[in-house]
N, C-alpha and C positions, 0 to 999 in steps of 0.2 A: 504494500500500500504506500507508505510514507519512508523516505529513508532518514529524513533529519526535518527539523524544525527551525525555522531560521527566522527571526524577531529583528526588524531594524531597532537600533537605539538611539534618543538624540537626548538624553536626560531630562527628557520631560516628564510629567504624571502622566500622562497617556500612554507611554513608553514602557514609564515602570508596571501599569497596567499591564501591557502587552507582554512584555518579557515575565510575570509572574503566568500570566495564560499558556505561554508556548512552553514554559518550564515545569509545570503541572503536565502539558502533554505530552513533552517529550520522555516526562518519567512515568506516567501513563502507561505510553507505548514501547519506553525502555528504547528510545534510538536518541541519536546526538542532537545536543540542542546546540544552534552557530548564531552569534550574534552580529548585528552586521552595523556598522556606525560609518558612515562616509564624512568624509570632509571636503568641503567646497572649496575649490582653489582661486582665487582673486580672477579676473580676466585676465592679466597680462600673464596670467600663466600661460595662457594658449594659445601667444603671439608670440610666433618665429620672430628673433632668434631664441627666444626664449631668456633674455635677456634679464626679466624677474626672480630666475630663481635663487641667484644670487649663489651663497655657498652651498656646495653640491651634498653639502654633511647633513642640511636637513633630511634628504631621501633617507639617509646611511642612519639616522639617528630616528628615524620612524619604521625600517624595514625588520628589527630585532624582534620589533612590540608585536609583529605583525603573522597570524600562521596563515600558509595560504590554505586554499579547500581543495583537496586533491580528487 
């Protein structure tokens, strides 16, 4: 049926709502629960040359925090 359960999060009470619902289901059904949070990058991010992102260590210093979903 369901292989994981995946709840975006953005620290809001709707959120917290959300992630206690998908956390109850995913132990329900005993499968992984993945939480998903995005971060909005400024627009000059997405203008060649890319000129905004300034030192490259933020990428390196957010990719540790990071698991991917394989």
């Amino acid at each position: 049926m369901f292989d994981r359960v995946v709840v975006g999060v953005d620290f809001s009470d709707a959120s917290r709502i959300a992630l206690k619902q998908g956390a109850d289901l995913a132990a329900r059904l005993r499968i992984p629960l993945v939480l998903l949070h995005a971060v909005g990058l400024p627009a000059y991010f997405a203008v060649p040359p890319y000129a905004g992102l300034g030192d490259p260590s933020w990428f390196e210093e957010l990719s540790p925090k990071v698991e991917p979903e394989l």
